[in-house]
Every structure is written in structure tokens, then in C-alpha cells.
Backbone as a chain_set.jsonl record, in Angstrom:
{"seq": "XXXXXXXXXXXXXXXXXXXXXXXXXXXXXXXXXXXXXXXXXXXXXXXXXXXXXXXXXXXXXXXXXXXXXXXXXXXXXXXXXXXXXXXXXXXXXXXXXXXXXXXXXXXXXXXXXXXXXXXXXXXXXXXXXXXXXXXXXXXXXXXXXXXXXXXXXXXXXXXXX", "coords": {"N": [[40.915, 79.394, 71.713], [38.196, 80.134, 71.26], [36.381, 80.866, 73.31], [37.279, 83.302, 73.61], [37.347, 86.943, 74.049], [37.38, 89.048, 71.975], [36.366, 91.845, 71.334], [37.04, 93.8, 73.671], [39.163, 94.724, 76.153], [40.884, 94.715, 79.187], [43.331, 96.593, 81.51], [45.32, 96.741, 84.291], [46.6, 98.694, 86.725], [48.296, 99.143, 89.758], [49.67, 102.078, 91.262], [52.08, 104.238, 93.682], [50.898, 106.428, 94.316], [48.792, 109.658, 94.328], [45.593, 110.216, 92.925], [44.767, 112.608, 91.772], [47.603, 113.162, 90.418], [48.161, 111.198, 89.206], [45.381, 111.419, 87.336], [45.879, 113.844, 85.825], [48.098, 113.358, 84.586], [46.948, 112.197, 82.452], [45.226, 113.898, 81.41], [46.911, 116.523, 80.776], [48.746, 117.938, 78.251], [51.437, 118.419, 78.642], [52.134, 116.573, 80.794], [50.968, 114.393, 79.774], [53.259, 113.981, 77.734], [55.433, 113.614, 79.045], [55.416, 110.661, 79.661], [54.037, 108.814, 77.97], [53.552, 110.07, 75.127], [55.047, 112.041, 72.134], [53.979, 113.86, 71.211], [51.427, 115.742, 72.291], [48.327, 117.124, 71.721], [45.47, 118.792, 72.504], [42.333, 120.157, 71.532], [39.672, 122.577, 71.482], [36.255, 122.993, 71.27], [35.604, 124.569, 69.159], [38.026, 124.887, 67.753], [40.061, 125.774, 69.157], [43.619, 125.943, 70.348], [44.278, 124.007, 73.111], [45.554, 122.986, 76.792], [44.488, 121.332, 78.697], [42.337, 118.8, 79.006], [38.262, 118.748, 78.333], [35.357, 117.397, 78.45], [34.416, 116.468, 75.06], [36.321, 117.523, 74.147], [39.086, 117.682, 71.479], [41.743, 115.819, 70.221], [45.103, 115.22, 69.12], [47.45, 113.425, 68.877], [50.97, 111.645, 68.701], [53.395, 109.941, 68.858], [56.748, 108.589, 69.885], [59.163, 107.349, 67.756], [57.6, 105.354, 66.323], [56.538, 106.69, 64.213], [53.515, 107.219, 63.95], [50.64, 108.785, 64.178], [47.15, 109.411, 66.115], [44.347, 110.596, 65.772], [41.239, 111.539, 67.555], [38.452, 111.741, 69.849], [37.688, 113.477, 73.333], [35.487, 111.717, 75.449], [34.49, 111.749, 77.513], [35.535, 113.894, 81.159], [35.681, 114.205, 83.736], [36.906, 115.545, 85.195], [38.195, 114.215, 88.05], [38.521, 111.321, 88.295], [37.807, 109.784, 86.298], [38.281, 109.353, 82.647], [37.367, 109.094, 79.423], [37.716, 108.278, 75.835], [37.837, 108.101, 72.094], [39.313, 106.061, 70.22], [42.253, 104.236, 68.057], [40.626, 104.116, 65.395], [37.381, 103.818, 66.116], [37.27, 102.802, 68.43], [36.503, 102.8, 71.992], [38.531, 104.137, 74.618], [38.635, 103.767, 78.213], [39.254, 105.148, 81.158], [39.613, 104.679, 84.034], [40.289, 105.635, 87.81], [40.97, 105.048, 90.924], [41.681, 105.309, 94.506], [42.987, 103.72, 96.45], [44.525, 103.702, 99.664], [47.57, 104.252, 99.758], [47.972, 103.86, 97.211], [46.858, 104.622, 93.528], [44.421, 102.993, 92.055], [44.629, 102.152, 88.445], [42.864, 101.633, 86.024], [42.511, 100.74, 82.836], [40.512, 99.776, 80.035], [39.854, 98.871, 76.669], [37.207, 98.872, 74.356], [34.761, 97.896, 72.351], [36.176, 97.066, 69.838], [36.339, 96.38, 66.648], [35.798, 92.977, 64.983], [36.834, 91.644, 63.218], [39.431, 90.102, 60.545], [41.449, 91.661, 60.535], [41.535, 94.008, 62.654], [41.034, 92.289, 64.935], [44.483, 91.614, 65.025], [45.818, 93.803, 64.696], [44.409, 96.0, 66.334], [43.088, 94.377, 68.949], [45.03, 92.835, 69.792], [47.243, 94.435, 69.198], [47.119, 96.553, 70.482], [46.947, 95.958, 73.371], [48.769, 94.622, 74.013], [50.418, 97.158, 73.777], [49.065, 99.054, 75.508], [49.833, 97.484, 77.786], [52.55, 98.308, 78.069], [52.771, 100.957, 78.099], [51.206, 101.726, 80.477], [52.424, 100.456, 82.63], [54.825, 102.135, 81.735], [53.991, 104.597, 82.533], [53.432, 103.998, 86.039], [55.734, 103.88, 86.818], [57.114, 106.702, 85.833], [55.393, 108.119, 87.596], [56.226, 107.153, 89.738], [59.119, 106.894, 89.712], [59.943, 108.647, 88.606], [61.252, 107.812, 86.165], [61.54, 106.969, 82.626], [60.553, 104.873, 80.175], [60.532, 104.791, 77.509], [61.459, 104.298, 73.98], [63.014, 106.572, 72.51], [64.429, 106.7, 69.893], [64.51, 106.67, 66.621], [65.536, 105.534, 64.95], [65.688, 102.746, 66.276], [64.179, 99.672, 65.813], [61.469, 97.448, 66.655], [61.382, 96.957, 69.37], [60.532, 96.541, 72.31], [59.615, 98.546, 74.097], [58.746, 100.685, 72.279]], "CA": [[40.575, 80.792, 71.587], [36.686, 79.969, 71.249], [36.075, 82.061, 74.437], [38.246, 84.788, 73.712], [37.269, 87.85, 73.866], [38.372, 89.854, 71.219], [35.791, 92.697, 71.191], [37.107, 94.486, 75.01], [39.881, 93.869, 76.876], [41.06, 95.387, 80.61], [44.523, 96.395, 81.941], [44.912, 97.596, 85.656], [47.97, 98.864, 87.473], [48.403, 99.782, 91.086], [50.768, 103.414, 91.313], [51.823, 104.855, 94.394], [50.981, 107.929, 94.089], [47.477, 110.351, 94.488], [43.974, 110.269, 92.156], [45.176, 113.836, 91.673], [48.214, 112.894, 89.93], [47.277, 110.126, 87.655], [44.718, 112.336, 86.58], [46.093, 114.831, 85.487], [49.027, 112.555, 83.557], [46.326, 111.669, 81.387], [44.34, 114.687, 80.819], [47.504, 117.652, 80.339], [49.584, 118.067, 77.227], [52.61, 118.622, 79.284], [52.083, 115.56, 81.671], [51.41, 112.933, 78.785], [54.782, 113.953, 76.824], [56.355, 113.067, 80.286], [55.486, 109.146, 79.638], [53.13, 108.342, 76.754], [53.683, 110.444, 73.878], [56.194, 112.715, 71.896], [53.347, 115.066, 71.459], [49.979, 115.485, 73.02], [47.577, 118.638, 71.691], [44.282, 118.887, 72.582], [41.771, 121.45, 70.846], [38.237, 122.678, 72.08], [35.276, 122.44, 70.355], [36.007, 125.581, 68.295], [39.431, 124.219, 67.215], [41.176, 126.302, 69.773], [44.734, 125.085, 70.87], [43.674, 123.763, 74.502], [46.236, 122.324, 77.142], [44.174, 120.229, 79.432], [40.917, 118.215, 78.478], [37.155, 118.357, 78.97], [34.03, 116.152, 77.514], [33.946, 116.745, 73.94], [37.108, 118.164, 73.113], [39.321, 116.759, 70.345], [43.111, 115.3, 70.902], [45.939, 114.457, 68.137], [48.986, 112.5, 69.053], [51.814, 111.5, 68.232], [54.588, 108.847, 69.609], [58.272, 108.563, 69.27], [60.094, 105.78, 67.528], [56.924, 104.205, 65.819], [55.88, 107.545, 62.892], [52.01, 107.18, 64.151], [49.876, 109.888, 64.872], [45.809, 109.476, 66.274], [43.164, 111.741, 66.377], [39.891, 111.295, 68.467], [37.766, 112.845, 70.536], [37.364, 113.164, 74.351], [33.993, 111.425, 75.487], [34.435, 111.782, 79.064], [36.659, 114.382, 81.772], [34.841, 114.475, 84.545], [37.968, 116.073, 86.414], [39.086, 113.325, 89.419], [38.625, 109.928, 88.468], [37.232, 108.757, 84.938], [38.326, 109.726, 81.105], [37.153, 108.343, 77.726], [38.149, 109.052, 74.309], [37.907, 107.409, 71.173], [40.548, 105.851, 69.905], [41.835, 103.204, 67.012], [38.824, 104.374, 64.953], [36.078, 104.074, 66.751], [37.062, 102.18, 69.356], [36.906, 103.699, 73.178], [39.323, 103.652, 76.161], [37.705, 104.184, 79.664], [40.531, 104.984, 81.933], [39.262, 105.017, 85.964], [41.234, 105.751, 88.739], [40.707, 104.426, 92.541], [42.65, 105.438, 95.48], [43.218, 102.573, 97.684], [45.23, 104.067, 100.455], [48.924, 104.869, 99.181], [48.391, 103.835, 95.739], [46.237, 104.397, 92.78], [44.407, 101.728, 90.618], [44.44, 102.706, 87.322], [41.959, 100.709, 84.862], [42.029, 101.048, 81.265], [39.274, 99.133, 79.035], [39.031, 99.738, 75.205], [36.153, 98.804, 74.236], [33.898, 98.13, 70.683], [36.948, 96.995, 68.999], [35.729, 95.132, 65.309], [36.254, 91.791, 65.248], [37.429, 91.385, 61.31], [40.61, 89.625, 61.378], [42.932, 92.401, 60.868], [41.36, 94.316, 63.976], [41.74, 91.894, 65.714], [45.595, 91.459, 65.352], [46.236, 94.975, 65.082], [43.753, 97.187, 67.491], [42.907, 94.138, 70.192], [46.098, 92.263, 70.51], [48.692, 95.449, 69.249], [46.306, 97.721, 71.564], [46.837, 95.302, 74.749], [50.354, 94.756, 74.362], [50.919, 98.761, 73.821], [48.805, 99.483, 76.964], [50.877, 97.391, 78.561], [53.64, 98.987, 78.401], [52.785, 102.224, 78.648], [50.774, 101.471, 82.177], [54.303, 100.462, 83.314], [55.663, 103.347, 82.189], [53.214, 105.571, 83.468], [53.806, 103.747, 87.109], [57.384, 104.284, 86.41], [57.495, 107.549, 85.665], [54.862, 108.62, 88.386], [56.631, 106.492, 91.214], [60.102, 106.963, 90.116], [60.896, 109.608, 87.344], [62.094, 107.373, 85.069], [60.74, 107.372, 81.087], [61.462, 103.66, 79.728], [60.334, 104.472, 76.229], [62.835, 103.779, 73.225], [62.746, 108.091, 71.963], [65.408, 106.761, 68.87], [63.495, 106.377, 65.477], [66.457, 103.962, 64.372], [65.731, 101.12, 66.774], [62.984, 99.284, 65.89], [61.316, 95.937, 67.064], [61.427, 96.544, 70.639], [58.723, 96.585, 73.695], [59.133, 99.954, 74.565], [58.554, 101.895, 71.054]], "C": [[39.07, 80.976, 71.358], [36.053, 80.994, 72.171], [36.881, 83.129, 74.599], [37.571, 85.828, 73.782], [37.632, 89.401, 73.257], [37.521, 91.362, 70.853], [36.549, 93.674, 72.314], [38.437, 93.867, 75.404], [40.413, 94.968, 78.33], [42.45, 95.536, 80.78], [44.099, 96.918, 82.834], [46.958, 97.415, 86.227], [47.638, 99.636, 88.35], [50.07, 100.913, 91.243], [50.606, 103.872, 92.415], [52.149, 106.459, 94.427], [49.291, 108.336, 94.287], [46.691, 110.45, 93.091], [44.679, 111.857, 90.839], [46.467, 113.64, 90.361], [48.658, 112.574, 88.56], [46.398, 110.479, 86.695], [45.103, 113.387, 85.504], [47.754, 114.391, 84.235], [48.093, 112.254, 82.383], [45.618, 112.733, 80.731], [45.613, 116.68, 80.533], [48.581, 117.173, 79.663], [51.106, 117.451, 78.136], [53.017, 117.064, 79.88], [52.186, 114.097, 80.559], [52.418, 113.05, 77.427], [55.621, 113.442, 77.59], [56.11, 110.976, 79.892], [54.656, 107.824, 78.848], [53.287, 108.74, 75.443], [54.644, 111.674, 73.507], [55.195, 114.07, 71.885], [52.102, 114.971, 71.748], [49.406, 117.282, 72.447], [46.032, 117.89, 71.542], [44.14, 120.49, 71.835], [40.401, 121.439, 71.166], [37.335, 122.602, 70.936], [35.351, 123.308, 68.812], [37.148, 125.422, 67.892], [40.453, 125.053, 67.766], [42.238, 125.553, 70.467], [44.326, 124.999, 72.957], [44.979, 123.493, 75.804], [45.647, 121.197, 78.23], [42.349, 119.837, 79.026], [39.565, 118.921, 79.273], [36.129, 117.86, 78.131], [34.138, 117.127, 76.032], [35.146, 117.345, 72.761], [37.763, 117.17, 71.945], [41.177, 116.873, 70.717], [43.739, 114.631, 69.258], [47.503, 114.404, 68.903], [49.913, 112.361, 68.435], [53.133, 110.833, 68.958], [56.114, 108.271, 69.067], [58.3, 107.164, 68.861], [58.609, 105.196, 66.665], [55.906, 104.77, 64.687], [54.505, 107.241, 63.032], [51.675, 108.429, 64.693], [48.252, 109.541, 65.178], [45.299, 110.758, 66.354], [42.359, 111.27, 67.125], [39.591, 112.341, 69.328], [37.588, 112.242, 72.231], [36.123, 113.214, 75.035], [33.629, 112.142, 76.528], [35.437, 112.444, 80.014], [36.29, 114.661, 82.484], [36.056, 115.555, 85.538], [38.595, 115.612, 87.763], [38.965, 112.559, 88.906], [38.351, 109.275, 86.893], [37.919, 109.769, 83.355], [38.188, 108.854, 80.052], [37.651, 109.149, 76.538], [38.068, 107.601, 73.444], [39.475, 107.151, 70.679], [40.888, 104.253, 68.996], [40.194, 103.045, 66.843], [38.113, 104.82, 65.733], [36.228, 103.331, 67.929], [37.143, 102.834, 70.654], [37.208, 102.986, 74.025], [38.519, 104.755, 76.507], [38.89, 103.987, 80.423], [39.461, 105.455, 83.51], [40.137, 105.062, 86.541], [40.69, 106.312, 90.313], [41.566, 104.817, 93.472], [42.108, 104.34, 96.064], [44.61, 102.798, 98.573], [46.455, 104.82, 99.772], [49.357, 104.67, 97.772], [46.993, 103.98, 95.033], [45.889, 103.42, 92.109], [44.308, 102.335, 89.583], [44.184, 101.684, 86.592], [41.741, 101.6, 83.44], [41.677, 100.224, 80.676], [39.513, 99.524, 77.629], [38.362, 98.245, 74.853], [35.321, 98.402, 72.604], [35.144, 98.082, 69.639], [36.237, 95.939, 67.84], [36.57, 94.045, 65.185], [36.235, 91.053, 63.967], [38.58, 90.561, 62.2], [41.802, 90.647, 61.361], [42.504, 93.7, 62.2], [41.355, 93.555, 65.259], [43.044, 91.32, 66.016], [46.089, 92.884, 65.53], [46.091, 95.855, 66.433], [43.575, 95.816, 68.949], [44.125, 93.244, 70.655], [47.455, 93.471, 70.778], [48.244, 96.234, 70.437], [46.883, 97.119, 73.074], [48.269, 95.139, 74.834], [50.903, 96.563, 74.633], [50.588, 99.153, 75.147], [49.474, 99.465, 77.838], [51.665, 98.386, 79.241], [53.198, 100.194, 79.168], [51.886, 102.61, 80.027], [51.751, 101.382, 82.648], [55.046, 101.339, 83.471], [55.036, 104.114, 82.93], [53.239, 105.436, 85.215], [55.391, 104.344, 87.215], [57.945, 105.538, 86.093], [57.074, 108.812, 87.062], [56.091, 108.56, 89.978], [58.181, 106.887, 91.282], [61.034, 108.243, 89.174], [61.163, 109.056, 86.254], [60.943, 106.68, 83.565], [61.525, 105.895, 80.617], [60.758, 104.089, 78.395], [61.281, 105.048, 75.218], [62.638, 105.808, 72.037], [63.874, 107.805, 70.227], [64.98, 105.796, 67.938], [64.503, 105.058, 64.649], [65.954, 102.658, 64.832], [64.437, 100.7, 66.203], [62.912, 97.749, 66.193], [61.355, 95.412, 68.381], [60.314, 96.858, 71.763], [58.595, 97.676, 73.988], [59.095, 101.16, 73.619], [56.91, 101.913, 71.302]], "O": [[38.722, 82.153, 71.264], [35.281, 81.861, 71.761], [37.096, 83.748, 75.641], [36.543, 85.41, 73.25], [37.991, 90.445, 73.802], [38.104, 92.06, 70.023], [36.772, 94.72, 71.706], [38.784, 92.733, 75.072], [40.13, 96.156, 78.182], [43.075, 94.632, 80.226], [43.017, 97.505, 82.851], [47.904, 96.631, 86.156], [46.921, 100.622, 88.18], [51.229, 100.502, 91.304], [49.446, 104.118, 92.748], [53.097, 107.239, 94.514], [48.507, 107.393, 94.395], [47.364, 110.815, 92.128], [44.892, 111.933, 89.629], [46.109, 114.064, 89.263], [49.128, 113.079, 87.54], [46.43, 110.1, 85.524], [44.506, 113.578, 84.444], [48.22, 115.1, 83.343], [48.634, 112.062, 81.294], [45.36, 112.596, 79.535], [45.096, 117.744, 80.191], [49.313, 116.279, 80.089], [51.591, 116.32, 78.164], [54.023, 116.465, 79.5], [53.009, 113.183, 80.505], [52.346, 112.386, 76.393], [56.571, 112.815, 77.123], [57.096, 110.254, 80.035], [54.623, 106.601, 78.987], [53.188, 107.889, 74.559], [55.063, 112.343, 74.451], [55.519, 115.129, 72.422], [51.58, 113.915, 71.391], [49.971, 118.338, 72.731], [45.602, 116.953, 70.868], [44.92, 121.418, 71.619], [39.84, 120.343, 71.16], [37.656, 122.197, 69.819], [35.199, 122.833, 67.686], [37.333, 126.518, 67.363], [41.54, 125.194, 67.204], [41.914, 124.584, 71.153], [44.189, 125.932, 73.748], [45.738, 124.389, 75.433], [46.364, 120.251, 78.555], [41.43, 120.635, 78.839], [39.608, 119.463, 80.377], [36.263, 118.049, 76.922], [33.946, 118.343, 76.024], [35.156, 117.545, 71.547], [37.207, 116.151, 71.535], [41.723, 117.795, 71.324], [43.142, 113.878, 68.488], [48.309, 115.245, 69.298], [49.906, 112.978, 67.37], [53.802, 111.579, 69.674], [56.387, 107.665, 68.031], [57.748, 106.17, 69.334], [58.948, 104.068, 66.308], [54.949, 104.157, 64.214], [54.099, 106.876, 61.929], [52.332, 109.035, 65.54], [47.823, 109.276, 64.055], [45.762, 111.758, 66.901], [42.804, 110.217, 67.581], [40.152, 113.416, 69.54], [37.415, 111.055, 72.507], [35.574, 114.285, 75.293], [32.72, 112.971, 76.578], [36.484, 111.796, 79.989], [36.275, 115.89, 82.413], [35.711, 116.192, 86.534], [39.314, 116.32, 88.468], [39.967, 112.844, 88.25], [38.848, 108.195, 86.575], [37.831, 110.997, 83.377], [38.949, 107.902, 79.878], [37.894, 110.349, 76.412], [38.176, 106.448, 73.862], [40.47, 107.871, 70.768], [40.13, 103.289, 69.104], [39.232, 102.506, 67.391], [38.071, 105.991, 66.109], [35.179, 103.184, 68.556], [38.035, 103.68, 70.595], [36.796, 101.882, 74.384], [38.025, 105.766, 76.007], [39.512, 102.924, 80.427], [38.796, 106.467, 83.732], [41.127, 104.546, 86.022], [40.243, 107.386, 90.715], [42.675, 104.524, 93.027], [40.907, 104.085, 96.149], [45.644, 102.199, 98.279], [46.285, 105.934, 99.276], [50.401, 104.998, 97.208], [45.995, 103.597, 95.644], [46.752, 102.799, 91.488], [43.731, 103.406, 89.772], [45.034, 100.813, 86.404], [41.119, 102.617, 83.131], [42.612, 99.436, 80.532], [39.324, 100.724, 77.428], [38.744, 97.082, 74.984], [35.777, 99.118, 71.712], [35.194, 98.893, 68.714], [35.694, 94.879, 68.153], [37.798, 94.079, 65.251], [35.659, 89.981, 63.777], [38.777, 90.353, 63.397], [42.853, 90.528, 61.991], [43.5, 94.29, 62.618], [41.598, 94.013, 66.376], [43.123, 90.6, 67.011], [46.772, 93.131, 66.524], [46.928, 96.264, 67.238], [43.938, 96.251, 70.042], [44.205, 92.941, 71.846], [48.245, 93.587, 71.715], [49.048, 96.522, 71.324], [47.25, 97.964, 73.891], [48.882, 95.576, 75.809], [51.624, 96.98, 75.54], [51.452, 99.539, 75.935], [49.861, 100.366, 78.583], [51.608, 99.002, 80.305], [53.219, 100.416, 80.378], [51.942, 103.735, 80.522], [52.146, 102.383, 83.247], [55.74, 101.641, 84.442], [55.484, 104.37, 84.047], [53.105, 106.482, 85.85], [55.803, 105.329, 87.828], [59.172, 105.623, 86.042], [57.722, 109.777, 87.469], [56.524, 109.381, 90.787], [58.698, 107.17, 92.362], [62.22, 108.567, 89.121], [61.337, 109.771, 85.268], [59.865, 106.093, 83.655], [62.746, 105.742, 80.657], [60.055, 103.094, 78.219], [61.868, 106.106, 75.446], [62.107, 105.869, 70.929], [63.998, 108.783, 69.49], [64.968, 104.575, 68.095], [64.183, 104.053, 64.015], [65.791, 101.674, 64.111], [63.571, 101.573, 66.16], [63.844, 96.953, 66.078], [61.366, 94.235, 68.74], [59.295, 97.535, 71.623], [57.447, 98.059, 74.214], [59.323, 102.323, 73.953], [56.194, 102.664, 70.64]]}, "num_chains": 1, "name": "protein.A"}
């Protein structure tokens, strides 16, 4: 583990589906309750209730099955292809998104994670496994409808909470 890299780390998934799409899964309330979170509110700079992002606003979460909520702020919404936000602390995801013919790439990075030892078991290994998933689902929900995450606060201990 000498060359690890425990500051950054990358996920990428190919979705067939449009820029347009993918986009817009990530940046409206509505869209990321469909396959990321139980609740999604954004708020503008003035702390008005918002429903879809742009640079600067501010975002609190909230995800079934696992009693967490984030706050942070959104760095970056350019409106087609790129979004940032802060997130675990201080750390920031950079989400891009590529058309390559009939499918999207979708790249997510986080970034400036602290490299103590309990950030790095929590934010860069829990962070990279969580992504995971929820890249999967997000293909999975885009491509086929279907929501693989575990919505029942009983279960616990499994890959898709």
C-alpha cells in the first residue's frame, strides 16, 4: 500500500443513455430521490428552497437505510457536462459527463480527502465503495428503471444501503 493513493480516487461508468439525462439525475431534487438519495434539497444563496442546482448553491441530503444526512455546497453547475460540490467535510466530488455515441461516461473523482487514519478508512475507502454502488445504480436506474437500493432501515450490513 506504499503507492496508494489515499488522498483522490476515480470511478467511471459507461450509461446508455444522453449527457442531458445524466445531468440532470445529478443536479434535480426529484431525479436524485429516483436513485441516490431518500431526500435531496437544494437552497440558493439566500436560503431559498431551490429544486435544481447552480454554482454556489447549498444541498442537504439524506439516504435511506443508513440515518446520515450531508450538507455542502455546490462548487460547480455549469448546466451539460461537469458538477462539483463539497462533500465529506471538505472534501470535493467532480462529476463529468462524456457522450461517446449511445452511451454516457460518467466520471466521479473526490478529491482532497485527509489522510489521518480514520479518513482514510471512512471518507477514501467508505467513499469508493459507496460510489460504487450508487454509479451502478444510477446506470440501472437510467438504463432500466430499476432502484437497487435497500429503502428498509431494519436491514443492515448490506452493499446497497
Amino acid at each position: 500500500m506504499k503507492n496508494f493513493n489515499w488522498s483522490e480516487f476515480t470511478k467511471r461508468v459507461f450509461i446508455k443513455t444522453n449527457k442531458v439525462q445524466v445531468y440532470n439525475a445529478w443536479t434535480l431534487s426529484d431525479e436524485l430521490e429516483k436513485w441516490f438519495l431518500s431526500k435531496a434539497i437544494f437552497y440558493s444563496q439566500d436560503n431559498k428552497r431551490i429544486s435544481n442546482v447552480e454554482n454556489n448553491n447549498l444541498y442537504e441530503w439524506t439516504w435511506y437505510a443508513q440515518n446520515t444526512s450531508e450538507t455542502g455546497k455546490i462548487l460547480k453547475a455549469n448546466g451539460k457536462d461537469l458538477i462539483e460540490f463539497t462533500f465529506a467535510g471538505n472534501c470535493i466530488v467532480q462529476i463529468k459527463i462524456t457522450q461517446d455515441g449511445d452511451f454516457t461516461l460518467v466520471e466521479l473523482t473526490q478529491k482532497e480527502i485527509p489522510i489521518d487514519e480514520l479518513s482514510k478508512q471512512n471518507i477514501r475507502l467508505g467513499c469508493a465503495f459507496g460510489w460504487s454502488f450508487y454509479l451502478l445504480n444510477l446506470k440501472s436506474y437510467l438504463e432500466g428503471g430499476i432502484d437497487l437500493r435497500n429503502k428498509d432501515t431494519t436491514i443492515k450490513n448490506v452493499i446497497n444501503n
